[in-house]
Backbone bond lengths (Angstrom), bond angles and torsions (degrees), N, CA, C in turn:
res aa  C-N    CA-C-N  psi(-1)  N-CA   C-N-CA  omega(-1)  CA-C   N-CA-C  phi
1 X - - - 1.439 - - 1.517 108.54 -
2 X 1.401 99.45 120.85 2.020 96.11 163.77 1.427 113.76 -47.16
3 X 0.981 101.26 -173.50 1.191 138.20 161.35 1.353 135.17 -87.60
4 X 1.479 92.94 -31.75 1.983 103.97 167.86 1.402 100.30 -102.18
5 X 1.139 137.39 17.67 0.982 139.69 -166.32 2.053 93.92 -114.27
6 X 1.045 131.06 -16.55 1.044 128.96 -144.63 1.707 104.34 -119.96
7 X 1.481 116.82 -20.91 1.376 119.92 -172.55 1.853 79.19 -92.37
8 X 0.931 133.28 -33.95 1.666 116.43 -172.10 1.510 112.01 -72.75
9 X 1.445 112.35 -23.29 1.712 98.34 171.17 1.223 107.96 -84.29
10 X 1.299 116.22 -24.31 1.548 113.05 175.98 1.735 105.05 -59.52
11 X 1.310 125.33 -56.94 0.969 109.44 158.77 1.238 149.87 -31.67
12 X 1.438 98.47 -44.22 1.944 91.62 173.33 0.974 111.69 -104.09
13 X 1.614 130.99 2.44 1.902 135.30 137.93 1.915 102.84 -36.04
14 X 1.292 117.52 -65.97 1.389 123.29 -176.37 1.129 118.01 -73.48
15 X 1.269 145.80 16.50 1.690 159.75 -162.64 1.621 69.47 -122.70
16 X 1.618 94.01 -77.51 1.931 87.14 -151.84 1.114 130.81 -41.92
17 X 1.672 107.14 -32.79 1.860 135.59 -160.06 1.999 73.32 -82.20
18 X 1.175 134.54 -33.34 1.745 99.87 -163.14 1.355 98.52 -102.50
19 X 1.511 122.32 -13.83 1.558 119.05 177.36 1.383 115.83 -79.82
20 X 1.546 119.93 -10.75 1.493 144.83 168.30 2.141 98.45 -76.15
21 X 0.872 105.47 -50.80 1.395 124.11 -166.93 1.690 101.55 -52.80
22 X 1.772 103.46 -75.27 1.390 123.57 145.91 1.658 113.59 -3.58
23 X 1.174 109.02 -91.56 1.105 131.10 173.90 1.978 110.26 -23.71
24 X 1.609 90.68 -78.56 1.436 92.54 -174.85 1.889 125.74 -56.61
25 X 1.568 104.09 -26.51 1.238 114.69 167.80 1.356 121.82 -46.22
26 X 1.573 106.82 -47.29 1.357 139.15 -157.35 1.566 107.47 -73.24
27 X 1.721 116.53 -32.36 1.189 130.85 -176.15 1.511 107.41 -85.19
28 X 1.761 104.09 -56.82 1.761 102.46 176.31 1.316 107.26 -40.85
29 X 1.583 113.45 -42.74 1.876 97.64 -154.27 1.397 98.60 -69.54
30 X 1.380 117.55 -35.26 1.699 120.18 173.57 1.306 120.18 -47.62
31 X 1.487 113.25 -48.18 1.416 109.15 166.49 1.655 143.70 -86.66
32 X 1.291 83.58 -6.35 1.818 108.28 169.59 1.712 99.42 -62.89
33 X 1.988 114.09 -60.88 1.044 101.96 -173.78 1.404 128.27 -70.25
34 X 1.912 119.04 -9.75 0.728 106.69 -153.92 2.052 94.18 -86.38
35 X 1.028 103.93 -20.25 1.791 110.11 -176.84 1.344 105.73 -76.08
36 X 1.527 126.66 -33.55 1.692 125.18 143.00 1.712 103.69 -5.09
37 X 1.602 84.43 -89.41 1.490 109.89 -152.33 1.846 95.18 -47.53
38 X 1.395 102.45 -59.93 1.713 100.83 -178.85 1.632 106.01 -45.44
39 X 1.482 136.19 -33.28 1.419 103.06 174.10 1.075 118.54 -118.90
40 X 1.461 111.50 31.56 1.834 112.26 142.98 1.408 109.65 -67.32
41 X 1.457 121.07 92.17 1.319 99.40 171.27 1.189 125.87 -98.04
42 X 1.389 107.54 -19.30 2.044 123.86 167.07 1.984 99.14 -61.27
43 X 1.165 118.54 -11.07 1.658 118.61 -174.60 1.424 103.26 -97.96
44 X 1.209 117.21 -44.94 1.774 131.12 179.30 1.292 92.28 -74.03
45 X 1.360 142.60 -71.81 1.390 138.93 171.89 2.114 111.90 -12.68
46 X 1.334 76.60 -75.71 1.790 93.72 -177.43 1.735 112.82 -59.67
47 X 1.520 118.27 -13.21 0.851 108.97 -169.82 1.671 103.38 -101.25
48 X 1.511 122.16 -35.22 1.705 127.73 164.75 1.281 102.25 -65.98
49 X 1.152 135.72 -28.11 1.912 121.40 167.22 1.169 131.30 -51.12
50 X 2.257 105.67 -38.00 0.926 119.14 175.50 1.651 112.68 -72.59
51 X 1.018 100.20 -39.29 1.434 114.82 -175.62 1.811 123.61 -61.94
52 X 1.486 100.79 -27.56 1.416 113.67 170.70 1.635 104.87 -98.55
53 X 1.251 133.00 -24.42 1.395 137.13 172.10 1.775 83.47 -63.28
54 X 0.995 115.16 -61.55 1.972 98.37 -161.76 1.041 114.74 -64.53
55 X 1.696 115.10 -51.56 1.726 115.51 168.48 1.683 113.51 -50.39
56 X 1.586 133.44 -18.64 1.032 119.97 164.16 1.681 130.71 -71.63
57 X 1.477 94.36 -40.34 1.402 114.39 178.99 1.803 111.10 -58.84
58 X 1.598 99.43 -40.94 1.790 98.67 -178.84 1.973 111.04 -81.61
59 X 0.852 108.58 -33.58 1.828 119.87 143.13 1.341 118.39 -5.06
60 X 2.288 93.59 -81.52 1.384 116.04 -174.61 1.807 118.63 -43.29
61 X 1.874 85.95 -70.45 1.583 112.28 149.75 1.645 123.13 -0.07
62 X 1.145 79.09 -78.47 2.066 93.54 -172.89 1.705 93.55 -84.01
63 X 0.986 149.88 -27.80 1.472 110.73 159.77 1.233 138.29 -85.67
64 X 1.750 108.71 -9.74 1.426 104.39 169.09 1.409 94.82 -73.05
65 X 1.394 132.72 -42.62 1.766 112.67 178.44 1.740 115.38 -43.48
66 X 0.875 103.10 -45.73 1.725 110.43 179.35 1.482 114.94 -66.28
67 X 1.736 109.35 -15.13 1.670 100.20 -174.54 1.567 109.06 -94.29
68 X 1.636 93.28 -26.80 1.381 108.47 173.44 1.801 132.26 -60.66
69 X 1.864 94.14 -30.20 1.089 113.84 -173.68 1.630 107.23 -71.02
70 X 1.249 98.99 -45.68 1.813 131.55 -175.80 1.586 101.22 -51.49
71 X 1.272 103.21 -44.03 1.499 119.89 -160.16 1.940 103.11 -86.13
72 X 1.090 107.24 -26.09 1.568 108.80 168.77 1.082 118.87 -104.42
73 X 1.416 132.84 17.15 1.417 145.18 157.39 1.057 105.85 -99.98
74 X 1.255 145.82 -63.94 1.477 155.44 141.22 1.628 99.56 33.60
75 X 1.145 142.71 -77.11 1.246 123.97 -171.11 1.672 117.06 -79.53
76 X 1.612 107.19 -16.09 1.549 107.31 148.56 1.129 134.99 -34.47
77 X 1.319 100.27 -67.80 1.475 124.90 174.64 1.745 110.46 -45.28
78 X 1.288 94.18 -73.21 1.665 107.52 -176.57 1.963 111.42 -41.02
79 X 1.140 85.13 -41.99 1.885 98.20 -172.79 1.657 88.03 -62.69
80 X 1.641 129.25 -54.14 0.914 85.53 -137.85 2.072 97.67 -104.59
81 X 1.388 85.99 7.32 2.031 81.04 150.19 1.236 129.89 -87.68
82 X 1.285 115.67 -17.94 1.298 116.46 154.73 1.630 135.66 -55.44
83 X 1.469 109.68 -28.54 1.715 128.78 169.72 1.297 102.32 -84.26
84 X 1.653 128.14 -21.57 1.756 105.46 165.32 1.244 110.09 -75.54
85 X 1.513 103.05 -37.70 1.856 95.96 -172.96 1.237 118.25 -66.64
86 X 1.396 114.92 -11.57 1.600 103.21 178.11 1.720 104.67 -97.81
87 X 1.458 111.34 -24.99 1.756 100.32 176.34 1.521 111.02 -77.90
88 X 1.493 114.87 -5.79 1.553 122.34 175.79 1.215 114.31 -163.50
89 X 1.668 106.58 82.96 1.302 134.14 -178.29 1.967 100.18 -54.16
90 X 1.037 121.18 -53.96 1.392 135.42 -165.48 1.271 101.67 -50.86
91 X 1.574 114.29 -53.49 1.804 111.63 -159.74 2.056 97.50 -82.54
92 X 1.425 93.42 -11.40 1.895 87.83 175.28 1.321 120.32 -94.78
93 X 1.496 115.52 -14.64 1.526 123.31 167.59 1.414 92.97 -69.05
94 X 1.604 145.13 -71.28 1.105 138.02 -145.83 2.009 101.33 -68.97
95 X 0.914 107.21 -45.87 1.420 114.58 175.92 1.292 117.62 -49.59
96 X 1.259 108.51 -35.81 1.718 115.52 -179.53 1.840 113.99 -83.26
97 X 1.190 87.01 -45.64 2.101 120.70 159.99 2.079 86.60 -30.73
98 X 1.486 99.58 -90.21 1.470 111.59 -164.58 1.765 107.61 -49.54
99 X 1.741 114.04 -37.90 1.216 89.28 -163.31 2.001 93.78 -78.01
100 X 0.609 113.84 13.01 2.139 111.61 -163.84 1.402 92.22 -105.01
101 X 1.449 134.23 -34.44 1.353 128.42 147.57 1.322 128.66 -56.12
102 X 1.349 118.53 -18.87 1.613 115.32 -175.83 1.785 95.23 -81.96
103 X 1.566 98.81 -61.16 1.429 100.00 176.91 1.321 124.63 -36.94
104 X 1.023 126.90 -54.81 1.432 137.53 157.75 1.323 132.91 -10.93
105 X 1.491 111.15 -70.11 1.461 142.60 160.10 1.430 115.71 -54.96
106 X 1.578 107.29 -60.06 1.518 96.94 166.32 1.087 135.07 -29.42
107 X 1.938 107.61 -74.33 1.471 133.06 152.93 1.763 113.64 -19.60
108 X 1.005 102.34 -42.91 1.758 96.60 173.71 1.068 118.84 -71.92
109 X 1.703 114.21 -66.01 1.219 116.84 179.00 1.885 121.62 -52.47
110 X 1.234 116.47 -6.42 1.004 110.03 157.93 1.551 120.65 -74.05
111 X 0.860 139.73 -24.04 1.607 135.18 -149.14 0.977 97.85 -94.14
C-alpha cells in the first residue's frame, strides 16, 4: 500500500465512524422520545379518554340511527303481523298465549 493510498481509507474510515455516529444519534433521539411519551402518563391518560369519549359518542350516533330506523318501520312491521294474524288466527292466539305466560313468570319471579 502507498502512502497516498492510505489518507483516503482513512477518510472513508471517518465518513463511516460519523455516518455510524449520525445514525446512532438519530436512534437515541427516537428512543429518548419514545420513553417521554411512555411516562407521560397524565398525557396517555387524557389521550384514551379522548379516544373512548369519541368511540362513545359514534356508538350514541349509530344507535339513535338504528332507533330512528326501527321507529319508521314500526308501523311496517305492525301492519304486517297483523295480516298473519288474521290469515292465521290460531298460530297468533298461541303466540300471544306463550308471550302472556312469559310475562307472567317474569312478573313473579320478580317479587
Amino acid at each position: 500500500m502507498s502512502p497516498s493510498e492510505k489518507p483516503a481509507a482513512d477518510a472513508e474510515t471517518i465518513e463511516e465512524a460519523r455516518a455510524q455516529i449520525e445514525e446512532t444519534r438519530e436512534d437515541l433521539g427516537e428512543t429518548v422520545e419514545a420513553l417521554a411519551a411512555k411516562a407521560d402518563v397524565k398525557g396517555r391518560a387524557r389521550d384514551k379518554l379522548h379516544e373512548v369519549g369519541d368511540d362513545a359518542k359514534e356508538k350514541a350516533q349509530e344507535a339513535k340511527e338504528k332507533a330512528w330506523e326501527a321507529r319508521a318501520a314500526a308501523p311496517e312491521t305492525a301492519a304486517s303481523l297483523a295480516g298473519r294474524a288474521r290469515r292465521d288466527p290460531t298460530r297468533a292466539a298461541i303466540v300471544l298465549g306463550g308471550v302472556l305466560v312469559l310475562v307472567v313468570v317474569l312478573a313473579r319471579s320478580r317479587r
